[in-house]
TORTIZA-745670 format. One record per residue: z, y, x of N, C-alpha, C in turn; residue in one letter. Coordinates in pm, whole numbers, plus 32768, in hexadecimal, padded with zeros to 4 digits. Each point is the difference from the previous one (the first is absolute). Example, Ala and Ser with C-alpha at 12.3 -4.5 7.8 and 13.67 -1.06 7.14 Angstrom:
R  n.c3  n.c2  n.c1  ca.c3  ca.c2  ca.c1  c.c3  c.c2  c.c1  residuo
R  830C  7DC7  8527   8000   8077   7FA7  8000  8078  805A        A
R  7FB8  8069  7FDD   8006   8077   8052  8049  806D  7FB3        S
//
This chain:
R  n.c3  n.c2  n.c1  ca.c3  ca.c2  ca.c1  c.c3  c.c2  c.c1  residuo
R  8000  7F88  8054   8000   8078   7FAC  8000  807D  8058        X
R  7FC8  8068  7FE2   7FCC   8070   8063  8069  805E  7FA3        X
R  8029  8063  807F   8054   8076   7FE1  7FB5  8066  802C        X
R  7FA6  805A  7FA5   7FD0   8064   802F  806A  80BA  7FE4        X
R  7FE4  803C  808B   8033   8072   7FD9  7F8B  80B7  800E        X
R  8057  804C  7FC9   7F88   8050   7FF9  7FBB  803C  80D2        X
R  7FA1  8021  801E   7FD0   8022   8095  8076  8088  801C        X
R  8011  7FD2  8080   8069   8052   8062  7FA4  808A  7FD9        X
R  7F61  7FF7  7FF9   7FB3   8063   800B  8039  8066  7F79        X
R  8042  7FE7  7F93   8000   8049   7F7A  8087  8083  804C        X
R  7FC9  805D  801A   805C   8052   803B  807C  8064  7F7E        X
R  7FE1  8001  7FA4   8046   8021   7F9C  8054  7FD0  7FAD        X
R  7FFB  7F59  8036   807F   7FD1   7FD8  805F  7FAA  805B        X
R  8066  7FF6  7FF5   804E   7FC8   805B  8071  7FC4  7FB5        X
R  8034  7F79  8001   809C   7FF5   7FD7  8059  7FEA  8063        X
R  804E  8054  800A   8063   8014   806A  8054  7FA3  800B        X
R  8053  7FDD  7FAF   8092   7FA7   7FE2  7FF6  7FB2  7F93        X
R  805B  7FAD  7FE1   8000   7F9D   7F93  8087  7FE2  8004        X
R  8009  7FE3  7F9A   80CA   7FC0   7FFF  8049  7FFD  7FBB        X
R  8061  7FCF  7FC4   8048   8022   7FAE  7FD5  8036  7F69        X
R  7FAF  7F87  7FBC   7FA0   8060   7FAE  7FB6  8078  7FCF        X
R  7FE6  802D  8087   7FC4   807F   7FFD  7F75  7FE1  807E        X
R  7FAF  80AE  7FF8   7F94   7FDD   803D  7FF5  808D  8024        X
R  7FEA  8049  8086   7FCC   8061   8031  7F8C  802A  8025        X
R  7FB5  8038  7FE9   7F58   7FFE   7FD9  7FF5  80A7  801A        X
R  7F80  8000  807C   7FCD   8087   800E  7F63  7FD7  7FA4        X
R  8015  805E  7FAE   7F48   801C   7FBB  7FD3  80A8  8045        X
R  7FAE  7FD4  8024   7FD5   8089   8083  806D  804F  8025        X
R  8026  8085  7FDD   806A   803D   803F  8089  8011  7FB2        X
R  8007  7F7B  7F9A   8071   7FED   7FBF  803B  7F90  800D        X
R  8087  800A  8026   8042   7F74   7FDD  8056  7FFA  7F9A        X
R  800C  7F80  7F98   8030   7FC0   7FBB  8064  7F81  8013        X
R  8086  8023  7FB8   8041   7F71   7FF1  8017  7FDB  7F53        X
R  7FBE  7FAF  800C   7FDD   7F82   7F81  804E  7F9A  7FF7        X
R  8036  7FDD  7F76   8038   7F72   8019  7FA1  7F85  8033        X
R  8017  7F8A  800C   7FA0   7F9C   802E  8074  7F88  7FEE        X
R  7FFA  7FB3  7F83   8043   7F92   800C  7FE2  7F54  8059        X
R  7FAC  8037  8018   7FB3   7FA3   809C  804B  800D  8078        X
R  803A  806F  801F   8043   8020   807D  8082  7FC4  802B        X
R  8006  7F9E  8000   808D   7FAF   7FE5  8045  7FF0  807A        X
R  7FD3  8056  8081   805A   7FED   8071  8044  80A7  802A        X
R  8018  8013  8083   805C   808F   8012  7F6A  8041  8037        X
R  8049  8076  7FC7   7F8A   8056   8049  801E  8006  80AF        X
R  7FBD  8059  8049   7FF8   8000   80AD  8060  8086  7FF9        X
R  7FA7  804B  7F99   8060   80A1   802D  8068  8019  7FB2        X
R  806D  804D  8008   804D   8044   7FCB  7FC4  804B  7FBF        X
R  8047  8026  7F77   7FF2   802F   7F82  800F  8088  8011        X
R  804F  804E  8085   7FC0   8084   8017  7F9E  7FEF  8037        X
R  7FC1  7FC2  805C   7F81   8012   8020  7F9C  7FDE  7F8A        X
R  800A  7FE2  7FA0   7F96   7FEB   7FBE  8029  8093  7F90        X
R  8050  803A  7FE7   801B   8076   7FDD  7FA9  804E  800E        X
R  801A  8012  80B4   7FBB   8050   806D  7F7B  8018  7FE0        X
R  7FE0  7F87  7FDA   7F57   8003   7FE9  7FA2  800D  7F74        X
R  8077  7FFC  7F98   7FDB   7FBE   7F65  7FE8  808F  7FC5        X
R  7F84  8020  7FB8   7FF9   8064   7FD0  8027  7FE1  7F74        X
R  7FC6  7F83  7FD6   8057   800C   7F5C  7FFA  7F6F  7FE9        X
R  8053  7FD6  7FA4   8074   7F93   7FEE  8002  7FDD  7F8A        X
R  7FDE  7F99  7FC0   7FED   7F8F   7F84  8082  7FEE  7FCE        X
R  8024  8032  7FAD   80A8   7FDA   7FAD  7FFA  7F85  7FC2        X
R  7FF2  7F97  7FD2   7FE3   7FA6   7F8E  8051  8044  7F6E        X
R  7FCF  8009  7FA6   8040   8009   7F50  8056  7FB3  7FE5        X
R  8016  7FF7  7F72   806C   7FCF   7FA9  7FB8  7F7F  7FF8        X
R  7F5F  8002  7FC2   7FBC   7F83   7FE8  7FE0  7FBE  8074        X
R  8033  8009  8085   7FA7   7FE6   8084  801F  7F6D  7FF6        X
R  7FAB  7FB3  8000   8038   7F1E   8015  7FC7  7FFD  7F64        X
R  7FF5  8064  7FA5   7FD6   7FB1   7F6C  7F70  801D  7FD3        X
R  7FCF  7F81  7FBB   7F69   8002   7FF7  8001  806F  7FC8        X
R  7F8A  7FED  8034   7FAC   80AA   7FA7  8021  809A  804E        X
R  8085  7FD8  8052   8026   8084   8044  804E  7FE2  809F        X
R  7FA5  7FAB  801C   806B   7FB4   8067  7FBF  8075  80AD        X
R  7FC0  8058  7FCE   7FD2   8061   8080  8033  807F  7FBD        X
R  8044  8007  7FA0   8021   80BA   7FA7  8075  8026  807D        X
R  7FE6  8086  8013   804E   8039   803A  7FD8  8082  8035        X
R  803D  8058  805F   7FF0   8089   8036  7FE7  8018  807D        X
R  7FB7  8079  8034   7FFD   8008   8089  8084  805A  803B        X
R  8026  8027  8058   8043   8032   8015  7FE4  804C  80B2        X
R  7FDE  8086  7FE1   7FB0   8050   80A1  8072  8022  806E        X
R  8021  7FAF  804F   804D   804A   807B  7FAE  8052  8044        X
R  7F90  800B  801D   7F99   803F   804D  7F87  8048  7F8E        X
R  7FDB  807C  7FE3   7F8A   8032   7FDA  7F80  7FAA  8029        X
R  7FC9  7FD4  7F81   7F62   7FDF   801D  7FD5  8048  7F59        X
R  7F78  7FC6  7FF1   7FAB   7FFC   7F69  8033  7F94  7FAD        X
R  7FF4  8014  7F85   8005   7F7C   7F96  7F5B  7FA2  8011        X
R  7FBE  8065  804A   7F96   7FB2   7FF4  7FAE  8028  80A9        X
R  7FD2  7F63  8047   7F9D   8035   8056  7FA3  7FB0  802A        X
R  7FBB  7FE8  8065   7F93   7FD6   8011  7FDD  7F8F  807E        X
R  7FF3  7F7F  8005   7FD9   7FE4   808E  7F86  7FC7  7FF8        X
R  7FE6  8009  808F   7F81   7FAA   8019  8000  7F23  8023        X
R  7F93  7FEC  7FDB   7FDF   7F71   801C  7F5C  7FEF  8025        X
R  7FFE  7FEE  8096   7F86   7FC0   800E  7F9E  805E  7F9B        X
R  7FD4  8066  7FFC   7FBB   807D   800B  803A  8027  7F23        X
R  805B  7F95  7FD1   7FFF   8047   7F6C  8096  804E  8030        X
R  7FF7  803D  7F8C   8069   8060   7FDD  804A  7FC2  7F73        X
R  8088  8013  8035   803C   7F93   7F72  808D  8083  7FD7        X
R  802B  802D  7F87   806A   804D   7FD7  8075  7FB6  7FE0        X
R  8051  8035  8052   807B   7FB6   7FF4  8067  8070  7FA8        X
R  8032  7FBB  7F98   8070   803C   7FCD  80A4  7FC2  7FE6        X
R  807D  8046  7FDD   8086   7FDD   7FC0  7FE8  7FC5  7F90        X
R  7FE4  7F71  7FC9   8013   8000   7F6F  8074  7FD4  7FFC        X
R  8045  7FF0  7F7B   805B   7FCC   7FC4  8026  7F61  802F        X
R  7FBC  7FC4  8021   7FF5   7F56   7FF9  7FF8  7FEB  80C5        X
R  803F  803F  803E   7FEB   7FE9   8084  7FCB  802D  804F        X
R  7F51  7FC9  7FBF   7F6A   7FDF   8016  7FE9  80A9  8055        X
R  7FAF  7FED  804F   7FD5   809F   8022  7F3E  7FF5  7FE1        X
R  7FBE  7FA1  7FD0   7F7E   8010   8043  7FB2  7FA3  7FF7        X
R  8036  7FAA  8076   7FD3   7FA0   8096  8051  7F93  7FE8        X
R  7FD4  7F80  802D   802D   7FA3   8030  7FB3  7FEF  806B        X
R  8064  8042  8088   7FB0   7FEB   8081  7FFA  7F64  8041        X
R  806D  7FA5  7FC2   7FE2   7F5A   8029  7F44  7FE3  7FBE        X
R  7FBD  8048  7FA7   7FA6   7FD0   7FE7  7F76  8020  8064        X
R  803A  803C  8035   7F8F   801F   8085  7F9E  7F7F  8028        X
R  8037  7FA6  801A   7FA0   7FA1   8023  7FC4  7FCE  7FA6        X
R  7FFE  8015  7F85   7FA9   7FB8   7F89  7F7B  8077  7FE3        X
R  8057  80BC  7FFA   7F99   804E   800C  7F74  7FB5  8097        X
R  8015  8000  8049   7FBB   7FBE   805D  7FA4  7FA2  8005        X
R  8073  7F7F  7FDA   7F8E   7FB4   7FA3  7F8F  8023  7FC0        X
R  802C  8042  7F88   7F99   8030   7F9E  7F9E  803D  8033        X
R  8003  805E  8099   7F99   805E   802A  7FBF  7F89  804E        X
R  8035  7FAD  8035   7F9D   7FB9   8047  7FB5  7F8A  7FB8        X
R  8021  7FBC  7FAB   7FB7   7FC4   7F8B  7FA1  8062  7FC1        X
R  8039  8078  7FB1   7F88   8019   7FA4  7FAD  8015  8061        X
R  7FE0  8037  8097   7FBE   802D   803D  7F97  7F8A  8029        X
R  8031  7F9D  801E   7FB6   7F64   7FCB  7F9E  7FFD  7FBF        X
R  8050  8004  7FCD   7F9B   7FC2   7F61  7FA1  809C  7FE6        X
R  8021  8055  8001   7F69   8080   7FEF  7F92  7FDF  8068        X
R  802A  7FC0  8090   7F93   8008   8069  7FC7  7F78  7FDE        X
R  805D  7F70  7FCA   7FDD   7F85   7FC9  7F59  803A  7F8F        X
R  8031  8047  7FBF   7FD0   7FF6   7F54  7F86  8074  801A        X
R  8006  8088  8074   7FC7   8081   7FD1  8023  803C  7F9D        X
R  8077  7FE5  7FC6   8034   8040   7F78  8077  8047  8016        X
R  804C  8042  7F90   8086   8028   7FF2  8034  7F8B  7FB6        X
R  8050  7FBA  804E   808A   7FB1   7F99  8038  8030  7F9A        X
R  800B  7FC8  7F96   804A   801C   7FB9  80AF  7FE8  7FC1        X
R  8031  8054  801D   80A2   7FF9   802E  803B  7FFD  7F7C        X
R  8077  7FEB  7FDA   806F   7FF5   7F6B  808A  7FF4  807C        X
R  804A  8067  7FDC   8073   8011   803D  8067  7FF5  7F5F        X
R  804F  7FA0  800B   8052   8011   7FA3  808C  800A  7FF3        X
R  8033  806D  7FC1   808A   8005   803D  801A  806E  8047        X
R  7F81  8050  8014   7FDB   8018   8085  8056  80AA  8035        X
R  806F  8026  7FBA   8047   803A   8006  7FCE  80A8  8049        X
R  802E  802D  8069   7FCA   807B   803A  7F72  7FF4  804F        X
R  7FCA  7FA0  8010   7F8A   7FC3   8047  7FCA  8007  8067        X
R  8061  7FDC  8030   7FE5   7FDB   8095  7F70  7FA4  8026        X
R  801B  7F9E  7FC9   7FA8   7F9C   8018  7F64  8001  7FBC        X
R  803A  805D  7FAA   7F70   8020   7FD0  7FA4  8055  8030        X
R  8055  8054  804E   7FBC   8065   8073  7FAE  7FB8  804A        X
R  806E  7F87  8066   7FC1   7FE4   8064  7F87  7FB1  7FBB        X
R  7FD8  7FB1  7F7E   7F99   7FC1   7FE9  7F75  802A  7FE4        X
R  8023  80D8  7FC7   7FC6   8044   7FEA  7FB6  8014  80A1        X
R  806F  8030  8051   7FE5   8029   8092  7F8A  7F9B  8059        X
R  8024  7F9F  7FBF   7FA2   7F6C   803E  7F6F  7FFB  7FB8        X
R  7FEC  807B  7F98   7F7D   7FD1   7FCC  7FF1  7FA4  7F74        X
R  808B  800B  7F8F   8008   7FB8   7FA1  7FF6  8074  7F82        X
R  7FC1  7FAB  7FB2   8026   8037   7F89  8063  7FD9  7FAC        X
R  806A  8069  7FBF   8099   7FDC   8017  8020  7FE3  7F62        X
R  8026  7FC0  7FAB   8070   801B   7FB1  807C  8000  8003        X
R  8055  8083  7FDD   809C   7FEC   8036  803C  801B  7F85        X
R  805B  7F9E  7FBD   8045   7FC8   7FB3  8090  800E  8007        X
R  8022  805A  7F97   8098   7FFC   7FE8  8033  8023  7F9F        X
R  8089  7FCD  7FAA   800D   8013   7F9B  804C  807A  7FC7        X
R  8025  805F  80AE   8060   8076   7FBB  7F8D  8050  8042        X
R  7FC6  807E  7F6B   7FB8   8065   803F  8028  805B  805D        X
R  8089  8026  8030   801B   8041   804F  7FDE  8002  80AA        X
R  7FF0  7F48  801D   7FE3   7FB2   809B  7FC1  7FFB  7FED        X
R  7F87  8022  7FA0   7F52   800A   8001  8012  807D  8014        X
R  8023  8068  7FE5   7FB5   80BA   8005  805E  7FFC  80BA        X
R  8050  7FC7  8020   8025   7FDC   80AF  7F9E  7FF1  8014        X
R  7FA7  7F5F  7FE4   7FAF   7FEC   8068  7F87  8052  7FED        X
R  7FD3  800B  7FB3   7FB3   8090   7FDE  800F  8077  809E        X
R  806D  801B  7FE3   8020   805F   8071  7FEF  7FC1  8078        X
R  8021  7FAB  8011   7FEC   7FAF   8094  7F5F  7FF8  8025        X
R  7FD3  7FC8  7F9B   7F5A   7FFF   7FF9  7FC1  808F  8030        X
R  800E  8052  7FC5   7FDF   8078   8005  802B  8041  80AF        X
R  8089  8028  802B   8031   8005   8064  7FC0  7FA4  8096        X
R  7FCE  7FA5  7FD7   7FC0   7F7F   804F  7F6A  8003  7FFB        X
R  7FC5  8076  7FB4   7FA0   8022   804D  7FCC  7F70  7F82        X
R  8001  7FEB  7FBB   7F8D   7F91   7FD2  8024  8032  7F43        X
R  7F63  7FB0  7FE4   7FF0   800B   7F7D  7FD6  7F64  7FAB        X
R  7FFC  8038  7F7D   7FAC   7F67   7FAD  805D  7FC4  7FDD        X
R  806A  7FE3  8048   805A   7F70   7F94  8013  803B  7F7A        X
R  802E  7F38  7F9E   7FD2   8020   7F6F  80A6  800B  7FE4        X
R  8045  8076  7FB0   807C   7FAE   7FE3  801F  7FE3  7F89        X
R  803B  7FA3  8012   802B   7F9E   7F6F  80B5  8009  7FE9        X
R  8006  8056  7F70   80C9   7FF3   7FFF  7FF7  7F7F  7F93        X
R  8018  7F7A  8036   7FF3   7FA2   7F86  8038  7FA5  8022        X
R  8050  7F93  7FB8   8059   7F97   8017  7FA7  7F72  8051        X
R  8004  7FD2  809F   7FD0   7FD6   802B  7FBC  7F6C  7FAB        X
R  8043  7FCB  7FFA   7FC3   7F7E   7F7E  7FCF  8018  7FCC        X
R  7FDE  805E  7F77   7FA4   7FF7   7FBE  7F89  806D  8033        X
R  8028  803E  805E   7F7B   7FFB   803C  7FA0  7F93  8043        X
R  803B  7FA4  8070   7FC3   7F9C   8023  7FE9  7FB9  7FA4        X
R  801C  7FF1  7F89   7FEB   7F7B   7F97  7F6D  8069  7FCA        X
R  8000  8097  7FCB   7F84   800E   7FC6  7F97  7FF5  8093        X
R  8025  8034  8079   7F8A   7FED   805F  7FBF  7F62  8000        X
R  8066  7F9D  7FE4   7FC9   7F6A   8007  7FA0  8001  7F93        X
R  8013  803A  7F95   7FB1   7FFF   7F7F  7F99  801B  8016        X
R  7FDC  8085  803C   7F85   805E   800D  7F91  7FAB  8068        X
R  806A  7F8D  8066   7FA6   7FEA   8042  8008  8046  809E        X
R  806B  8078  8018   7FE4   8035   8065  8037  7FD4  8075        X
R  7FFC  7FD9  8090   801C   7FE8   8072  8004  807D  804E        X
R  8055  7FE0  8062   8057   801F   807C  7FD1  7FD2  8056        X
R  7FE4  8054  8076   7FE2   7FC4   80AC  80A9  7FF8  802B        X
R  8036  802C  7FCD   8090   8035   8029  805A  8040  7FA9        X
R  80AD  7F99  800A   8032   7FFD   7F77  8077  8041  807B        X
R  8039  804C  7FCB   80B3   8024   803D  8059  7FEC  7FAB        X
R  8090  7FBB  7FED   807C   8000   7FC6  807E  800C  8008        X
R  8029  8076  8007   80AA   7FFA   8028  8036  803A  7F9F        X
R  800F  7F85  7F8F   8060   7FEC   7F8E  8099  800C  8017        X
R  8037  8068  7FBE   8099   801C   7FD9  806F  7F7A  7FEA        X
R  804C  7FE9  7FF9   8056   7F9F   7FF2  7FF7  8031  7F72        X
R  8011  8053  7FAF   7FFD   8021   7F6F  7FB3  8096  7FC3        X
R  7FC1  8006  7FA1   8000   8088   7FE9  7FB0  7FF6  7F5B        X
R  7FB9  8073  7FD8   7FE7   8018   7F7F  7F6E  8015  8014        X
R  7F8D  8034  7FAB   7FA0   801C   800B  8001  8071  7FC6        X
R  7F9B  806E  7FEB   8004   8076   7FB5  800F  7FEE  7F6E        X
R  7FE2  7F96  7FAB   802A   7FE2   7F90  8068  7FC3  7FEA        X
R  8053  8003  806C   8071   7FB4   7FF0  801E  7F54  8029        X
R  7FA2  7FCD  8000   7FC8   7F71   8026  805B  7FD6  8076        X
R  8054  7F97  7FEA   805B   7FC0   8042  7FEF  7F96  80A1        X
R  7FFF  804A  8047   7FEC   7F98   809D  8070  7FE4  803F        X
R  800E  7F65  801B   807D   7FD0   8038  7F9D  7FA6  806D        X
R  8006  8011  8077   7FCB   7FCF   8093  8007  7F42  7FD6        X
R  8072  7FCC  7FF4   7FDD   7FB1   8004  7FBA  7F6E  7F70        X
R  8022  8037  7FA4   7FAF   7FF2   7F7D  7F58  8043  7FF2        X
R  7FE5  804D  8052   7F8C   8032   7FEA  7F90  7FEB  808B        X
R  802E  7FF0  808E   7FD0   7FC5   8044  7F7B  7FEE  7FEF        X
R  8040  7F56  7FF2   7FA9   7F76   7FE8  7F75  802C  7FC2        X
R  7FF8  8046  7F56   7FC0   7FF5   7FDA  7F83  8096  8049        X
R  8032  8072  802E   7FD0   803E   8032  7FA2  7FF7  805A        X
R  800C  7F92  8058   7FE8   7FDE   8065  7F82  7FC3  7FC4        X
R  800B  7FA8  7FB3   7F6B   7FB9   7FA7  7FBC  8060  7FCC        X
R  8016  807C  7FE0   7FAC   8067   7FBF  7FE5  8045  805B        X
R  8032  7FF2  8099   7FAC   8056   806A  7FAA  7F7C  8012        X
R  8002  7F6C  800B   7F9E   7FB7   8040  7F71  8019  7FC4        X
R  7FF0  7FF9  7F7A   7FC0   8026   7F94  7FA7  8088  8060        X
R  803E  804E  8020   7F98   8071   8010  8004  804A  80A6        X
R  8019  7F81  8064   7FE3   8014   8082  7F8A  7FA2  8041        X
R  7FC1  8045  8013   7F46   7FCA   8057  802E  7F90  8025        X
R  7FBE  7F92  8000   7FFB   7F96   8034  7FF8  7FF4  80A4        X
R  7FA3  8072  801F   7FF2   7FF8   8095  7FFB  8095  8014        X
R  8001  802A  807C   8002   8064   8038  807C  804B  7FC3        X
R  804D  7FEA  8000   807A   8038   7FC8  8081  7FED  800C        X
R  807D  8019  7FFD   8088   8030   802E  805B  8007  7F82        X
R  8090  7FCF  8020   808E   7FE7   7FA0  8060  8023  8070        X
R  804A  807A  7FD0   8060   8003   8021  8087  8021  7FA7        X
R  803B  7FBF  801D   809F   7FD4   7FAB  805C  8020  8049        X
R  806B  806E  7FDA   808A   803F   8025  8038  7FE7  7F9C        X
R  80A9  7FB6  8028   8067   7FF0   7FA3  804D  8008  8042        X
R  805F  8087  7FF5   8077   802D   802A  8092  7FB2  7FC2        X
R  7FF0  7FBC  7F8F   805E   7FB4   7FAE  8036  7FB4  804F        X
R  80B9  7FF1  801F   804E   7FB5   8018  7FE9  7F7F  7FDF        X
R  8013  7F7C  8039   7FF2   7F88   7FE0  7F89  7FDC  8034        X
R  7F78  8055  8007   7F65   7FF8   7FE9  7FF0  7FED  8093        X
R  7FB5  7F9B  8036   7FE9   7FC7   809D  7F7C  7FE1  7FCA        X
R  7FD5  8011  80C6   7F65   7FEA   801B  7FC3  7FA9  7FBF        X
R  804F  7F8D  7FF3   7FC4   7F58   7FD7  7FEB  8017  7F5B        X
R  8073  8031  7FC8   7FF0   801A   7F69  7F64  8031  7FE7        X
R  7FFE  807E  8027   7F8D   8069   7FF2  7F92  7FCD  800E        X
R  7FF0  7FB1  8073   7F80   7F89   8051  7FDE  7FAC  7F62        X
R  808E  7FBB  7FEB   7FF5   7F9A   7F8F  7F86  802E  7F84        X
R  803B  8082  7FC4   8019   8047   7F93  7F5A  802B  800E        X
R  7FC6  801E  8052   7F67   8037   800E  7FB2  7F90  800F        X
R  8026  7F91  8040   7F94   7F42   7FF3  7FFC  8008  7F8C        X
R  80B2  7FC3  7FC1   7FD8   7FC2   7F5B  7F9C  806F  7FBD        X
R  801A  8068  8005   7FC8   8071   7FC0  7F75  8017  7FDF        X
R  7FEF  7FF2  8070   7F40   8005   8050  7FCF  7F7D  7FFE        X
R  8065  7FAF  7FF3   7FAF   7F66   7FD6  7FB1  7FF0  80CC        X
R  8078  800D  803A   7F92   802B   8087  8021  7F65  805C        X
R  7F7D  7FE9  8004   8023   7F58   8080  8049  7FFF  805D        X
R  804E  7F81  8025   8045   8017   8065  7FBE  8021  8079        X
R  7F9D  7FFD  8010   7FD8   8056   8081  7FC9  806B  8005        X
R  8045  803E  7F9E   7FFE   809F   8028  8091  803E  8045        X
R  7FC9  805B  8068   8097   804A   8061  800B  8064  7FAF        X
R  807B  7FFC  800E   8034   8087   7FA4  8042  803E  809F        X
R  7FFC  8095  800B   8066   800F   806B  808A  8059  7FA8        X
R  8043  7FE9  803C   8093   8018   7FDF  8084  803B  8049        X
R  8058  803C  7FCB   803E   8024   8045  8079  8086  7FDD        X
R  802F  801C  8081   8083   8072   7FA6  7FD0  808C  8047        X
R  8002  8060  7F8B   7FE7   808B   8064  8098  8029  801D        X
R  8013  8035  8052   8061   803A   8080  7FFE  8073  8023        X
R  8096  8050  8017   8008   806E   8077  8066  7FDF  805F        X
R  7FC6  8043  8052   807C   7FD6   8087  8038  808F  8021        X
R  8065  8001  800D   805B   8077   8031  7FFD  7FF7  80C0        X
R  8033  80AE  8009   800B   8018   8068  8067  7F88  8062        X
R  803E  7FCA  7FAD   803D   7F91   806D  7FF9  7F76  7FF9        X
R  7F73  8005  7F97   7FD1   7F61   8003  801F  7FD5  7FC9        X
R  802C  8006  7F65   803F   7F98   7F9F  7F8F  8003  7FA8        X
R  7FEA  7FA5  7FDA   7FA3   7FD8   7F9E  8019  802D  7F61        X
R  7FAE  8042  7FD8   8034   8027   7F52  7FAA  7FC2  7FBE        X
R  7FDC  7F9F  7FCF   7FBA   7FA5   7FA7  7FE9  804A  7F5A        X
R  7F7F  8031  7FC3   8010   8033   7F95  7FA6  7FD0  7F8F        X
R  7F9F  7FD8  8030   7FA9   7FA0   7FA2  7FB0  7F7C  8017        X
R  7FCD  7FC2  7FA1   7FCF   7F7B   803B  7F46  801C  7FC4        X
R  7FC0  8010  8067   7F71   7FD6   7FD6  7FD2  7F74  7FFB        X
R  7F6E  8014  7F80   7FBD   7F8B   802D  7F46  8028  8008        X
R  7FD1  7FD4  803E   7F4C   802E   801B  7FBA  7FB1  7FE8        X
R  7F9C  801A  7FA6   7F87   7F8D   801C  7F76  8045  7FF2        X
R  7FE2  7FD0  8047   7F2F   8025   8038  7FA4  7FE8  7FEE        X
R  7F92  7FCC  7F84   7FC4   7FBE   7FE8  7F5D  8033  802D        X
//
């Protein structure tokens, strides 16, 4: 099983420390301490030194550990910055903000999957003479949809709260690129009408929530809804010349599961490789922070 982490080269982000369920994180000329219930050993530095350095600080809420609100909480500024700013990745521009739920943005462990995606779709356009056609679902501030855009794809980016669509909007825009389609719609029954219509994917993206709602309200629980998801992306990903990628941040959820969960799914022979694996950050003193489990397949 492969542990990928994001390139030493990404100069705008850094995680400093880890420990004690918490996480110290420079995003360009800001640092952040976040909870991180992953962090289950001592941190390296003292808690004034991370003072020293912390411009603003994650409180957890009243609801913090309970579904539905298990990231609610406040920031809190020892140091002046913006509520809102800006870094770079490998030539996009991505807006980072304070929300309510932790979250600033970014999930910089996903660096190596953005990557992926640029070097596949880039594949398959010089494979085909065409633009790929991309479905990012889930696809939150869109990162990944950049880089698929950036690679020469034609993008759909998919999400069910309009607010992380008019983000990636801005990111798009800021990044110097145009054309993606966006869609605010509950991921399932979109893939179930695309199977209908007939339409295919050179390239499918998924990093499904452990739970959430759709804009009509429409009920998603990660592991009840999975399975069948996964058959309504097989349904409408190219047979050949084309790309699956699967992120599940969900507790319990391992490489082998995910591997499992996309064969039965895809009805796929045993001799097909899936590659697999955990995305990662490593701190300034070498501890491993383990944050999600991918799975890939290439057809």
């Amino acid at each position: 099983m492969a542990i990928e982490f994001p390139s030493e080269q990404w100069k705008d982000y850094e995680l400093i420390d880890s420990g004690g369920g918490v996480k110290l994180e420079r995003f360009g000329g800001y640092v952040l301490a976040r909870p991180e219930p992953k962090a289950l050993w001592d941190k390296e530095m003292t808690d004034s030194e991370w003072d020293s350095l912390t411009h603003v600080r994650f409180t957890p809420g009243a609801g913090f550990g309970k579904a539905g609100k298990e990231d609610s909480g406040t920031w809190d500024r020892l140091k002046a910055m913006p509520g809102q700013w800006w870094i770079r990745y490998s030539g996009l521009s991505l807006r980072l903000g304070l929300t309510s739920f932790k979250h600033v943005g970014v999930f910089p462990e996903q660096a190596p999957n953005w990557e992926y995606i640029t070097k596949r779709t880039s594949e398959i356009a010089a494979a085909t003479g065409g633009r790929p056609k991309v479905l990012n679902l889930f696809a939150y501030t869109g990162a990944a949809s950049l880089a698929a855009k950036a690679a020469g794809a034609d993008v759909t980016h998919l999400d069910s709260v309009r607010q992380v669509v008019t983000w990636a909007r801005e990111n798009q825009e800021r990044s110097c690129l145009d054309g993606i389609r966006w869609v605010v719609e509950d991921a399932m029954k979109f893939a179930r009408r695309e199977a209908r219509r007939g339409n295919v994917y050179q390239g499918i993206i998924l990093d499904p929530p452990a739970y959430g709602h759709g804009p009509d309200g429409e009920r998603w629980k990660l592991d009840e809804c999975l399975f069948e998801m996964m058959r309504n992306v097989g349904r409408i990903l190219a047979p050949e010349n084309s790309f699956l990628v699967l992120n599940l941040y969900s507790n319990g959820f391992s490489a082998a599961l995910g591997e499992t969960v996309i064969r039965q799914a895809l009805d796929l022979p045993d001799s097909t490789v899936l590659d697999s694996g955990e995305l990662a950050l490593r701190d300034r003193f070498g501890k491993v922070l383990p944050l999600s489990i991918f799975v890939r397949l290439e057809r």
